[in-house]
C-alpha positions in Angstrom: 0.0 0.0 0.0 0.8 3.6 -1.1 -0.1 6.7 0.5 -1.3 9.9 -2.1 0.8 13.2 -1.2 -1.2 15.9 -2.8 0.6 18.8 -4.2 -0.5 22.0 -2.5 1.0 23.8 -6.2 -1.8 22.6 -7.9 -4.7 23.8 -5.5 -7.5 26.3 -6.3 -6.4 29.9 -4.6 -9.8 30.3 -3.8 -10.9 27.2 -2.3 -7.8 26.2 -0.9 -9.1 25.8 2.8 -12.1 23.6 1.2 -9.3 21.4 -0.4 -7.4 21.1 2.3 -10.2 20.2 5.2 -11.8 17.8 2.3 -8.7 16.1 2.0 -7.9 15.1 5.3 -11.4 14.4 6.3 -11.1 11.9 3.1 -8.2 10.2 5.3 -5.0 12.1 3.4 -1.9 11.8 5.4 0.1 13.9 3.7 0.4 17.7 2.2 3.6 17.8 -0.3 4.2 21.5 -0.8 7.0 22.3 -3.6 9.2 25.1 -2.8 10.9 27.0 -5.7 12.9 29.5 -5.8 13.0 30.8 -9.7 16.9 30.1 -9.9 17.3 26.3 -9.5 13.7 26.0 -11.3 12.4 28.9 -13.6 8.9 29.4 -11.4 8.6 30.7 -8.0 6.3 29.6 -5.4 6.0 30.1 -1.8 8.0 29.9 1.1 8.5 29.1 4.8 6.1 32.4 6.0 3.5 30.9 3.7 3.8 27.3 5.2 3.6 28.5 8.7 0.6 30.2 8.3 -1.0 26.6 6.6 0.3 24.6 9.9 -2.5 25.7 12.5 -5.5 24.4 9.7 -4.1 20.9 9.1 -2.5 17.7 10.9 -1.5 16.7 7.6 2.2 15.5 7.6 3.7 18.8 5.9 6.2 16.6 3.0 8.3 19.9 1.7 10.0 19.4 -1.7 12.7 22.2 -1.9 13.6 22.8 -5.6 16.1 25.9 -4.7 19.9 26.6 -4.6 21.6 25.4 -1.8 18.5 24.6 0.4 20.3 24.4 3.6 20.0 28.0 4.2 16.1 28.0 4.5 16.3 24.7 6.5 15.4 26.4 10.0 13.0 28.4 8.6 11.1 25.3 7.3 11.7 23.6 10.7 10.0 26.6 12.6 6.5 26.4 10.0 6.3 22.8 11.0 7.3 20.7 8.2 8.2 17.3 9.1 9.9 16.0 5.8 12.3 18.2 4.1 13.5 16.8 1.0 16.7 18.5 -0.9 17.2 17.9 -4.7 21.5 16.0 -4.5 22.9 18.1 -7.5 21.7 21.6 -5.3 23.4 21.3 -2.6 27.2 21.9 -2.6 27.8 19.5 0.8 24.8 17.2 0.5 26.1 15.1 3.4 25.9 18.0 5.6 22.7 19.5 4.5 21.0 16.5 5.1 22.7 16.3 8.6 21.4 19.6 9.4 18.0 18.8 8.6 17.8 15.5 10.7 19.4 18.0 13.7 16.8 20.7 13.0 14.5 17.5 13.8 13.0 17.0 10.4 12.8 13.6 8.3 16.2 13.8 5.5 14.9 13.2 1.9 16.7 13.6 -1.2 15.4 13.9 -4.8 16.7 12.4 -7.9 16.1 14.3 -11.6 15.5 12.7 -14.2 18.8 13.0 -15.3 20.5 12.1 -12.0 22.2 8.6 -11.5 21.8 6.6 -7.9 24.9 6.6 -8.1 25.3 10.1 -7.0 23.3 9.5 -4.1 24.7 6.1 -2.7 26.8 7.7 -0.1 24.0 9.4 1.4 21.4 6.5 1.4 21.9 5.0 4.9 21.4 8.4 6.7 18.4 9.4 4.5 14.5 8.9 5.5 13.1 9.3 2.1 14.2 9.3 -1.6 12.6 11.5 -3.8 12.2 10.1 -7.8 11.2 13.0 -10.1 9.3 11.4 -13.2 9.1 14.9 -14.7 11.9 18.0 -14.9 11.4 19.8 -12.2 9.5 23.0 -11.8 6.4 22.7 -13.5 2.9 21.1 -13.1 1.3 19.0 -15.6 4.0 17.3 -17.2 4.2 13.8 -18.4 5.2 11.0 -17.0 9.1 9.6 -17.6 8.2 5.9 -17.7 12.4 5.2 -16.9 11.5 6.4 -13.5 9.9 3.2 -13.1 13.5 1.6 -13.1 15.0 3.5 -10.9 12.1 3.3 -8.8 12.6 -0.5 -8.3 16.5 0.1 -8.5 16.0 2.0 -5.3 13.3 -0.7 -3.8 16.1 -3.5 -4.5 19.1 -1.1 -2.8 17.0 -0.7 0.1 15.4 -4.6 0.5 19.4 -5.8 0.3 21.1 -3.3 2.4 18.3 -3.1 5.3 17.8 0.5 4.5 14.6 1.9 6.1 13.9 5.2 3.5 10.9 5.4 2.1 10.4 6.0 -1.6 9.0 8.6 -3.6 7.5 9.8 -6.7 6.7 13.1 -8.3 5.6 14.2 -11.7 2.4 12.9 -14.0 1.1 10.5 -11.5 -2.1 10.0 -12.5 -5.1 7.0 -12.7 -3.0 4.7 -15.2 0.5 4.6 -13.6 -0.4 4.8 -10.1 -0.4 1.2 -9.5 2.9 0.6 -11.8 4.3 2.9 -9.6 3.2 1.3 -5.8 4.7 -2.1 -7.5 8.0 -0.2 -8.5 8.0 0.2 -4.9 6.8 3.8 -4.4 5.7 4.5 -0.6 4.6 8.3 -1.2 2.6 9.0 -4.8 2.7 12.9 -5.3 -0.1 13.7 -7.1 -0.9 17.7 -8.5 -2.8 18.2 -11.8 -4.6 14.6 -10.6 -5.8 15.6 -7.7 -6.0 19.1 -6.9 -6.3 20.1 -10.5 -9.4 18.3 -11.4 -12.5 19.2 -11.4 -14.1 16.8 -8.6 -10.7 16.8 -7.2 -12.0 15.0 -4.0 -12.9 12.1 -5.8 -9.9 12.2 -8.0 -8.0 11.7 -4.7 -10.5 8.9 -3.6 -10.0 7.4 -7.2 -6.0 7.8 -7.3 -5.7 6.2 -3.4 -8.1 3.2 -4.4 -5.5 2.5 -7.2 -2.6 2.9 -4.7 -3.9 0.0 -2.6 
C-alpha cells in the first residue's frame, strides 16, 4: 500500500481551505508543498512564512519538496513552519552530506530527490542516513508534465538497494502520476505518490483523490 501526497501547487487559490479540510477528512496523510525559488527551477512559489501560516489548519504530515539553490539556508526556517519532511534535490546542494545532517538536527525527516537525469549513483553515499528518496518522473519546476516511464526503473532500483542493504527510506515519486500509472508505480516500490494536476487540479478533485488512493492499494 501507497499513500497519495497531494501537491498544494496545484490547489485552487480560492478554495484552498475547502481542499485542504476535504482532503484530510477523506483520510489524506500527507500535504507535499514544492518550494521554488526561480533560480534552481524557472517558477517561483511560496516559502516558509506561507507554510507556517498553513500549519495551525491541518495535521497533515507537511512533506516539503525544496527545488532551490543550496536549500540548507532555509532549513530552520522550514523547521519553525512545522514541516516534518524536508526533501533537498542531490545536485543543489554543494555539501549534500551536511545539509542533510542539518535537517535531521533541525529535527525533520532527511529526503533527497533524484532528476530525471541524475544517477543513484550520485546519491549512494548518502542513502543509509536518508528517511526518504525523492524520484522526479518529470523535470522539475512545473505542473502537468508527463510522466518519464524510466523512472519506473529506478524506482525499483531503489526498492532493491534498500530490500538488500536493510535501509529503512521510504520511496518517492513526483511528476504525472495519474489513474493509469499509479499502480505501476506502488509495484516499482513507491511509498509516497505525489499527485498535483490529478488531484487538486481536477475538477471533482475529491474524488480524484479517492479514485487515485483506491488505485494505490
Amino acid at each position: 500500500m501507497a499513500w497519495i501526497a497531494p501537491s498544494f501547487l496545484a490547489a485552487d487559490i480560492w478554495r484552498v481551505a475547502e481542499q485542504i479540510s476535504g482532503l484530510e477528512q477523506a483520510g489524506c496523510r500527507y500535504l507535499h508543498l514544492d518550494i521554488m525559488d526561480g533560480a534552481y527551477v524557472p517558477n517561483i512559489s511560496f516559502g516558509a512564512d506561507f507554510v507556517k501560516s498553513l500549519r495551525p489548519r491541518t495535521n497533515m504530515v507537511f512533506d516539503a519538496h525544496l527545488m532551490v539553490e543550496e536549500p540548507g539556508r532555509f532549513a530552520e526556517d522550514f523547521a519553525k513552519a512545522g514541516v516534518e519532511s524536508l526533501t533537498v534535490h542531490a545536485d543543489a546542494c554543494r555539501h549534500l552530506h551536511r545539509t542533510l545532517q542539518q535537517i535531521k538536527d533541525l529535527g525533520m525527516r532527511a529526503g533527497v530527490a533524484l532528476n530525471p537525469a541524475t544517477p543513484i549513483g550520485a546519491v549512494e553515499e548518502v542513502l543509509p542516513m536518508v528517511d526518504l528518496v525523492l524520484v522526479m518522473s518529470v523535470n522539475p519546476g512545473f505542473c502537468g508534465q508527463k510522466f518519464i516511464p524510466g523512472a519506473l526503473d529506478k524506482l525499483a532500483k531503489l526498492a532493491e538497494i534498500r530490500r538488500s542493504r536493510g535501509y529503512e527510506y521510504l520511496l518517492e515519486i513526483d511528476g504525472g502520476v495519474n489513474r493509469e500509472n499509479a499502480a505501476a508505480t506502488v509495484a516499482a516500490g513507491a511509498d509516497l505518490l505525489v499527485a498535483g494536476s490529478a488531484v487538486l487540479g481536477a475538477a471533482d478533485w475529491l474524488a480524484a483523490y479517492q479514485a487515485l488512493a483506491a488505485e494505490a492499494l
